[in-house]
C-alpha positions as CSV (number, residue, x, y, z in Angstrom):
1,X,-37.1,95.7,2.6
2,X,-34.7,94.3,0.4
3,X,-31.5,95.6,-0.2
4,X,-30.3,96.5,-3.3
5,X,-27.1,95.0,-4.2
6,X,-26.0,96.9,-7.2
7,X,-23.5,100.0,-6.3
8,X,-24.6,103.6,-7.0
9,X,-23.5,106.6,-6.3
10,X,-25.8,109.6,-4.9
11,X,-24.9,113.3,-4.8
12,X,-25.9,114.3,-1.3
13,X,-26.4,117.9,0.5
14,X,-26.9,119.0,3.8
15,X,-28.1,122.9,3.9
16,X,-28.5,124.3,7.7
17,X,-28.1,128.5,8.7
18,X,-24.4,127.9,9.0
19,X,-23.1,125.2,7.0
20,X,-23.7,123.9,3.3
21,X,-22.5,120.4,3.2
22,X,-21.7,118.4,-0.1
23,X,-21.2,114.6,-0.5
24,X,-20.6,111.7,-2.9
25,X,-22.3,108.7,-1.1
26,X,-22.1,105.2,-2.2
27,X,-24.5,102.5,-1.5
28,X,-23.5,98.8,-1.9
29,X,-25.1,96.1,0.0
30,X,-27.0,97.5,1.9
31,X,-24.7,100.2,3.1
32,X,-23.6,103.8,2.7
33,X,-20.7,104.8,2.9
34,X,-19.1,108.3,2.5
35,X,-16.5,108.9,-0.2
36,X,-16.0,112.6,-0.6
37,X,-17.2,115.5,1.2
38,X,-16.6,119.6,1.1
39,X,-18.4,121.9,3.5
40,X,-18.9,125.5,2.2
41,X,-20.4,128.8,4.4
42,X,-23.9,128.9,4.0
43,X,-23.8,132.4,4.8
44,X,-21.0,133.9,2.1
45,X,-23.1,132.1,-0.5
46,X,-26.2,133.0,-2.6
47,X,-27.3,130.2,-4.0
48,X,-26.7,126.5,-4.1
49,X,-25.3,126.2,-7.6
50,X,-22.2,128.2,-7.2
51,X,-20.8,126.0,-4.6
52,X,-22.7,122.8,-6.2
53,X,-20.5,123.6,-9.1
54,X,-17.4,124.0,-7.2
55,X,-18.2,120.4,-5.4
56,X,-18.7,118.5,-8.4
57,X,-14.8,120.2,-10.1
58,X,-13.3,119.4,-6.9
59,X,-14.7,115.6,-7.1
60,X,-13.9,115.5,-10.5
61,X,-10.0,116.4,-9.4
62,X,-10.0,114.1,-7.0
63,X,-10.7,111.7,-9.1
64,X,-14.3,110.6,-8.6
65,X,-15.7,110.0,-12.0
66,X,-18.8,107.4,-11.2
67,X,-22.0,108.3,-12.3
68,X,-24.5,109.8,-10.2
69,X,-28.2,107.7,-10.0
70,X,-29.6,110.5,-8.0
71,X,-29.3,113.4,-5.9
72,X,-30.7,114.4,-2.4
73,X,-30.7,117.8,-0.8
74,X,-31.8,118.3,2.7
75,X,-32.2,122.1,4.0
76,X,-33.4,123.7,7.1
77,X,-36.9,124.7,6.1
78,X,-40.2,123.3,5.1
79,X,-40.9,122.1,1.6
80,X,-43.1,123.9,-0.3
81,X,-43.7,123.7,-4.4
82,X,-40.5,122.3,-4.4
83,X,-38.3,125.1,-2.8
84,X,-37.1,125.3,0.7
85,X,-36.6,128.9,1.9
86,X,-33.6,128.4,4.0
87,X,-35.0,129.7,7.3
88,X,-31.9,131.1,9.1
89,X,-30.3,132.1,5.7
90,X,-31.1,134.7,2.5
91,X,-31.8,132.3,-0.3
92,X,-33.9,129.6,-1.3
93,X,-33.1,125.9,-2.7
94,X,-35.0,124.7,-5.7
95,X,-35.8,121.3,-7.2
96,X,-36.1,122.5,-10.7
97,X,-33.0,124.3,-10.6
98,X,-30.8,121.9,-9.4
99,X,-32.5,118.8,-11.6
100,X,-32.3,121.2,-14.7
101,X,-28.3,121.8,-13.9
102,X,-27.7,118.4,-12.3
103,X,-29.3,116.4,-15.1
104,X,-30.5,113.5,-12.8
105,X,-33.5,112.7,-10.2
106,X,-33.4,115.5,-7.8
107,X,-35.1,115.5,-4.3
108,X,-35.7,118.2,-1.8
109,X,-36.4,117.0,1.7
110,X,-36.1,118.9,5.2
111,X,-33.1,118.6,7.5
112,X,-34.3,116.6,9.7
113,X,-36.6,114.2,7.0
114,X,-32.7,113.6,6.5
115,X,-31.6,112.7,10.1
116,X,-35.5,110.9,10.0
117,X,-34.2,108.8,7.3
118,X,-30.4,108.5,8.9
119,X,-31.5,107.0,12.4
120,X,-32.5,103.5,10.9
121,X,-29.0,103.1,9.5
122,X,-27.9,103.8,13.1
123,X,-25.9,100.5,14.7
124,X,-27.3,101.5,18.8
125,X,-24.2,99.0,19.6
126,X,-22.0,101.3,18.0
127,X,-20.5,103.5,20.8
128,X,-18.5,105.9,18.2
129,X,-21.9,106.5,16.3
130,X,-24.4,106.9,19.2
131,X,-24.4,107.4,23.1
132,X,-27.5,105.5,25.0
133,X,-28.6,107.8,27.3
134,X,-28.8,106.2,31.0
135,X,-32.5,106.7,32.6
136,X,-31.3,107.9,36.2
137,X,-32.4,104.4,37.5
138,X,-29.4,103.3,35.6
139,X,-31.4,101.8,32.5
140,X,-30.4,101.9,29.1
141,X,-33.8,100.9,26.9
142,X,-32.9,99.8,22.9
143,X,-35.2,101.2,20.4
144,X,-38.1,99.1,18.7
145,X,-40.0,99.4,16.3
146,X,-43.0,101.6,16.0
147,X,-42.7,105.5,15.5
148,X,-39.6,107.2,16.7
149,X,-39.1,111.0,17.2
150,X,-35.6,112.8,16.3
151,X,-35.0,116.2,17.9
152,X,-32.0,118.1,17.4
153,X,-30.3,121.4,18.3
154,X,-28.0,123.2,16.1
155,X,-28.5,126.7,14.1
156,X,-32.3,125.9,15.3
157,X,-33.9,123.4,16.4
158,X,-35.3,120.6,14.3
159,X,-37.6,118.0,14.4
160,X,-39.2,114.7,12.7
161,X,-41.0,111.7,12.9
162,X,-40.2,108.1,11.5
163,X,-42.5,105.1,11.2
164,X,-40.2,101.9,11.9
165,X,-42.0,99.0,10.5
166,X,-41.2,95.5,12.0
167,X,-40.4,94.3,7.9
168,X,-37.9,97.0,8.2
169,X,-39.1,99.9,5.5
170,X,-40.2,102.8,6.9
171,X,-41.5,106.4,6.4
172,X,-40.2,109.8,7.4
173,X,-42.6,112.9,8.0
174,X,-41.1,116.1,7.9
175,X,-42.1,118.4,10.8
176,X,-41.7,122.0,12.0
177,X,-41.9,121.0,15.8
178,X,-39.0,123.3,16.2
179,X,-41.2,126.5,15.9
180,X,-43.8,125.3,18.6
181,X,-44.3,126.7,21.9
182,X,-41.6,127.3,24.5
183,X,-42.4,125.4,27.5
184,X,-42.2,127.2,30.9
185,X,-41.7,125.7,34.0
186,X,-40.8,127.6,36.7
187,X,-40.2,131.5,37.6
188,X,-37.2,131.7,35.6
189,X,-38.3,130.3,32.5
190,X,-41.6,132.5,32.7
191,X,-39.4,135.8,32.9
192,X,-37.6,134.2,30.0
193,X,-40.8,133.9,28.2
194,X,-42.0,137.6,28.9
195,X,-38.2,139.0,27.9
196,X,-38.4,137.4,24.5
197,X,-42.3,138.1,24.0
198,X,-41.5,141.9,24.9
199,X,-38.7,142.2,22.3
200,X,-41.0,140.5,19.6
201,X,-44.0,141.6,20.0
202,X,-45.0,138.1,20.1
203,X,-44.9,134.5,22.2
204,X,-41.7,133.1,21.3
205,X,-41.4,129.3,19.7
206,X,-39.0,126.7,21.0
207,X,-36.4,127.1,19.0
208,X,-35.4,130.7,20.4
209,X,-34.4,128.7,23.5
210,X,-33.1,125.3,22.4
211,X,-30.8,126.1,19.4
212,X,-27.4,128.3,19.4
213,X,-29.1,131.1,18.7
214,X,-31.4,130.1,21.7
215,X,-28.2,129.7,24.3
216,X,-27.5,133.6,22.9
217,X,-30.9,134.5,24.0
218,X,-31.1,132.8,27.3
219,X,-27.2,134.3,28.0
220,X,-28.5,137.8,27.1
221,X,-31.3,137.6,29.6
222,X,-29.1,136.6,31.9
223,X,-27.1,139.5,31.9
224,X,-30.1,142.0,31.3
225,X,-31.4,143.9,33.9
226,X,-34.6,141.5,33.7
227,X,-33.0,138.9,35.5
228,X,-32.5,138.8,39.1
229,X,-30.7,136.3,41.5
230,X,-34.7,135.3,42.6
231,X,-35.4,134.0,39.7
232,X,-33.0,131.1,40.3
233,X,-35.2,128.3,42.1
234,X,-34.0,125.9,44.2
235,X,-33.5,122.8,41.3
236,X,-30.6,125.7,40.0
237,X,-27.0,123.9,40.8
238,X,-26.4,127.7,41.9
239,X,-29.5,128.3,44.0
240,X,-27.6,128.5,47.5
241,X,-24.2,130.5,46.0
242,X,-23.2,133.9,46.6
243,X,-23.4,135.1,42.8
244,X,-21.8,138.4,41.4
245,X,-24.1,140.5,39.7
246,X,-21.9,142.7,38.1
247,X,-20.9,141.6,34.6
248,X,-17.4,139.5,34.5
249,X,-14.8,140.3,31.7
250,X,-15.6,136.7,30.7
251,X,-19.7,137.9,30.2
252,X,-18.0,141.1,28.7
253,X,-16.1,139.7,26.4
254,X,-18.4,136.8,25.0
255,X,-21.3,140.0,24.5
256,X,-19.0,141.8,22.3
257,X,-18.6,138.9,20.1
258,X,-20.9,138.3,16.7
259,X,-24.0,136.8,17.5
260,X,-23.2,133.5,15.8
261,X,-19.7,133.3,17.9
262,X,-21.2,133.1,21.3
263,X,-22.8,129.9,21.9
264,X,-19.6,127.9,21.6
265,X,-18.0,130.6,24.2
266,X,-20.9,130.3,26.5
267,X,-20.6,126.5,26.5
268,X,-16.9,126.5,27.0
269,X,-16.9,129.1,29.8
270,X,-19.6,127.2,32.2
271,X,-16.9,126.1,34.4
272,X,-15.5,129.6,35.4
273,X,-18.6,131.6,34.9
274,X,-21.7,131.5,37.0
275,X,-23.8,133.1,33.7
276,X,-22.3,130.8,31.2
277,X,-23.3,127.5,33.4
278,X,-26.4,128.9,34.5
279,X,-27.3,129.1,30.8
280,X,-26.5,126.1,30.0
281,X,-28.6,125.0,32.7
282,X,-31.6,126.6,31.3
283,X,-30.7,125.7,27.8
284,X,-30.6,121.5,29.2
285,X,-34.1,122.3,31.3
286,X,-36.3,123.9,27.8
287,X,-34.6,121.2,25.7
288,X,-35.4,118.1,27.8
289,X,-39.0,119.4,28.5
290,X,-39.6,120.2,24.9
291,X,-38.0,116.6,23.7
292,X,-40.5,114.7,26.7
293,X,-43.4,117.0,25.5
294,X,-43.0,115.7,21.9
295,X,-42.6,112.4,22.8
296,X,-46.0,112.5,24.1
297,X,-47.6,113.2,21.4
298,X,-46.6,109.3,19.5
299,X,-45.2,107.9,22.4
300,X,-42.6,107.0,20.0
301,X,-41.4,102.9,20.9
302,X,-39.1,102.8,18.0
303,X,-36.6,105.5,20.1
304,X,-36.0,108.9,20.6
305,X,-33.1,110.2,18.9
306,X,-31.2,113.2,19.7
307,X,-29.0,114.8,16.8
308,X,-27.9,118.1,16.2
309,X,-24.3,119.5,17.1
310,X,-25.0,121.0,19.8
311,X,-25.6,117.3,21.8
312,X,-23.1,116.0,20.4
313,X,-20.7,118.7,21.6
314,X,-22.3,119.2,25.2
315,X,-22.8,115.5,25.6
316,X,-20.6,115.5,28.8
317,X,-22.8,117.7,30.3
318,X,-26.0,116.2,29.2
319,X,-24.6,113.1,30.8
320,X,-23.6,114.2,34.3
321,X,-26.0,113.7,37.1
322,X,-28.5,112.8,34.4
323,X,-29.3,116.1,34.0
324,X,-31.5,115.9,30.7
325,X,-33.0,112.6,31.7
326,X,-34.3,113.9,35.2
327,X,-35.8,116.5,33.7
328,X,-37.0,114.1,30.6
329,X,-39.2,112.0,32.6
330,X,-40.9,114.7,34.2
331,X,-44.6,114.7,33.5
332,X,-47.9,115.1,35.5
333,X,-49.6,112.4,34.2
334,X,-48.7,109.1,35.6
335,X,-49.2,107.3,32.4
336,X,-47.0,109.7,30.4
337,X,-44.2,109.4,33.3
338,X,-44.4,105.9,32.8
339,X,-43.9,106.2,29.3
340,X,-40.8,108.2,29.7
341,X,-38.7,106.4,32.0
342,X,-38.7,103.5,29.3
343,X,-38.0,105.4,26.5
344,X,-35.0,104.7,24.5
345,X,-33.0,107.9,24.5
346,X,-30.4,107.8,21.7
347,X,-27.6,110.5,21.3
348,X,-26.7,110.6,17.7
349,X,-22.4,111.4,17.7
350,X,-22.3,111.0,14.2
351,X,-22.0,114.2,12.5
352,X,-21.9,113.0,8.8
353,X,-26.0,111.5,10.0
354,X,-27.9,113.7,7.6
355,X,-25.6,113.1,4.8
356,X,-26.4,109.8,5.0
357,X,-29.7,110.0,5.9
358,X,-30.4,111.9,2.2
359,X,-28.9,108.9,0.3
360,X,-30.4,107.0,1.6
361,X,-33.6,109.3,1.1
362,X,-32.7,109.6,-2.4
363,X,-32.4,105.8,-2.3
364,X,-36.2,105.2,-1.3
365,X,-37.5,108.4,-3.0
366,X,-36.0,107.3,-6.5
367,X,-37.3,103.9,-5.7
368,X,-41.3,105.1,-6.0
C-alpha cells in the first residue's frame, strides 16, 4: 500500500460507555499524528451532536481552521443500518446525522474495528507505545503477518480481527466476541457462573467478567454469601492463608461507592485487601482464558494485541510471575498449546490507539 503523501486532516471520535472522545488527526507521509483532542462524559450527554458541536468551536478557538477530508467515528456497539446503539449508554450514533451536520464523508465503525485498524500503525520497538508480553520461558515472539486478534477490557470488553497482508494493506472485521461465553475453569469460576446466571435469569457472556463492570461483579460475589473460602483452589496466591471472612472497612467502603467508581478502588486496594487481590486474580484468570480461547479460533500469526484501559493500567500486575501468560498458554490440545506459547502477545500503552486507528479507518474507507 502506498502512502499518500498529501496532508489531510480527519475529524475522529472515539464513543465507549464512559468516555466520548473527539480529535483532529492529521496524516502526512504516511503518518498520523494527533493535533487536538477533547474528551466529553458519555454519560451526561444525549447525543453526539451537542458535544460534536462544542469540539469543532473549541478547535476553531484554538486555532485549527484546515479543512476536514473526512470523518470517522468509532462506538462501542455493532453497526447496524448505519447506527450504533451505544451498548453501555442511552443513545444511539448515526451516520446520516452526523454527515448531514458535518458536511463531509462520514463513517461509522465499531470500537474496536478502530483499535483493528490502530494496531498496524503500532512500532512493536516502541516501548512507550506497546509492552511485549514475555512467554514464561522468557520469549518475546514479534508479530507477522497473517490475521491478528485485538482484545481489550475497558467499560466492556471488546474484540476484533485484522487481516495483515505481507504487501502491507489489510482488512478489519468488526466482532462482538465480547458477548460470548464465560469460560469456567475451576470451582470458583463455576460458582461465579451460577451467581451471575441466578441474578439474570440467563448464562452470562464474557464481558460481565472481563470489563470494569466485570471486576464489580466478580468483587460482589466475593463478598456475597455465595462465596466461601473452598472455593479458592490451590492455583489462588491465597489458597494456604488464614482469610477474614467478615467484611473489611476497605470492602465496605468500595461497596458503598457508585457502581462505575469501584473497579479502579478494587484494583488499587489488592495490596491490603485479600477480596480486592483475589478479584483481580479471577478477573487476570477469565481474561487470559478468554484471549487464548479466541486466538484459537485464527490462530492469529500477525499478533495478539491487548488494548483497552484496563491492561494498560494493571500492566504491572499482568506482568508479575507471568500471571496472564501462564494462564494464556493453557490449552488441552497439544497443538493449540503449541500455538500459544509462540504467539506474539502485544500490550497496547497507547491510549490515544483508537483515535488513530479511525483516521486512519476513515483514510482507507474514503479511499474505496
Amino acid at each position: 500500500m502506498k502512502p499518500n503523501t498529501d496532508s489531510q486532516v480527519f475529524l475522529a471520535g472515539d464513543i465507549g460507555g464512559t468516555n466520548t472522545n473527539l480529535a483532529l488527526v492529521r496524516y502526512r507521509q504516511g503518518a498520523f499524528t494527533l493535533e487536538y483532542s477533547q474528551r466529553y462524559s458519555t454519560q451526561q450527554e444525549n447525543s453526539l451532536l451537542d458535544p460534536l458541536a462544542r469540539f469543532l468551536d473549541s478547535a476553531k478557538q484554538a486555532g485549527f481552521s484546515a479543512p476536514l477530508s473526512a470523518c470517522c467515528v468509532s462506538g462501542a456497539g455493532p453497526v447496524v443500518g448505519g447506527v450504533i446503539q451505544l451498548t453501555n449508554a442511552p443513545w444511539a450514533i448515526r451516520q446520516s446525522e452526523l454527515q448531514n451536520f458535518l458536511k463531509i464523508p462520514t463513517f461509522l465503525i465499531n470500537d474496536f474495528t478502530a483499535v483493528s485498524y490502530a494496531v498496524v500503525l503500532l512500532d512493536t520497538q516502541d516501548k512507550q507505545a506497546v509492552t511485549m508480553m514475555p512467554h514464561p520461558d522468557g520469549s518475546q515472539p514479534q508479530p507477522g503477518s497473517g490475521m491478528a486478534l485485538v482484545v481489550g477490557a475497558g467499560t466492556g470488553l471488546g474484540t476484533g480481527f485484522i487481516q495483515k497482508n505481507e504487501d502491507g494493506s489489510y482488512r478489519a472485521f468488526a466482532s462482538e466476541g465480547g458477548h460470548s461465553e464465560l469460560p469456567c475453569y475451576d470451582d470458583l469460576s463455576r460458582a461465579f457462573h451460577s451467581w451471575m446466571t441466578d441474578k439474570l435469569g440467563t448464562a452470562p457472556g464474557v464481558e460481565l467478567a472481563v470489563s470494569g463492570q466485570g471486576i464489580d461483579n466478580i468483587f460482589s460475589f466475593i463478598c456475597s454469601p455465595a462465596f466461601s473460602k473452598s472455593l479458592i483452589g490451590e492455583r489462588y496466591s491465597l489458597a494456604d492463608q488464614t482469610l477474614d471472612m467478615e467484611l473489611s472497612q476497605t470492602v465496605s467502603s468500595i461497596l458503598a461507592k457508585p457502581e462505575s467508581e469501584r473497579p479502579a478502588l478494587i484494583a488499587g486496594n489488592r495490596a491490603s485487601d485479600w477480596r480486592c487481590a483475589l478479584t483481580m486474580e479471577v478477573f487476570v484468570n477469565f481474561y487470559a482464558r478468554k484471549v487464548s480461547g479466541l486466538a484459537s479460533i485464527f490462530l492469529p500469526s500477525g499478533g495478539i494485541y491487548l488494548a483497552g484501559g484496563i491492561s494498560s493500567k494493571n500492566e504491572a500486575f499482568l506482568l508479575e510471575n507471568h500471571r496472564f501468560m501462564r494462564i494464556f498458554e493453557e490449552n488441552y490440545a497439544p497443538h493449540i498449546r503449541a500455538f500459544l506459547k509462540d504467539a506474539s502477545v502485544v500490550l497496547v500503552r497507547d491510549y490515544s490507539i483508537s483515535l488513530l486507528g479511525a483516521a486512519n479507518a476513515a483514510l482507507q474507507l474514503s479511499r474505496n
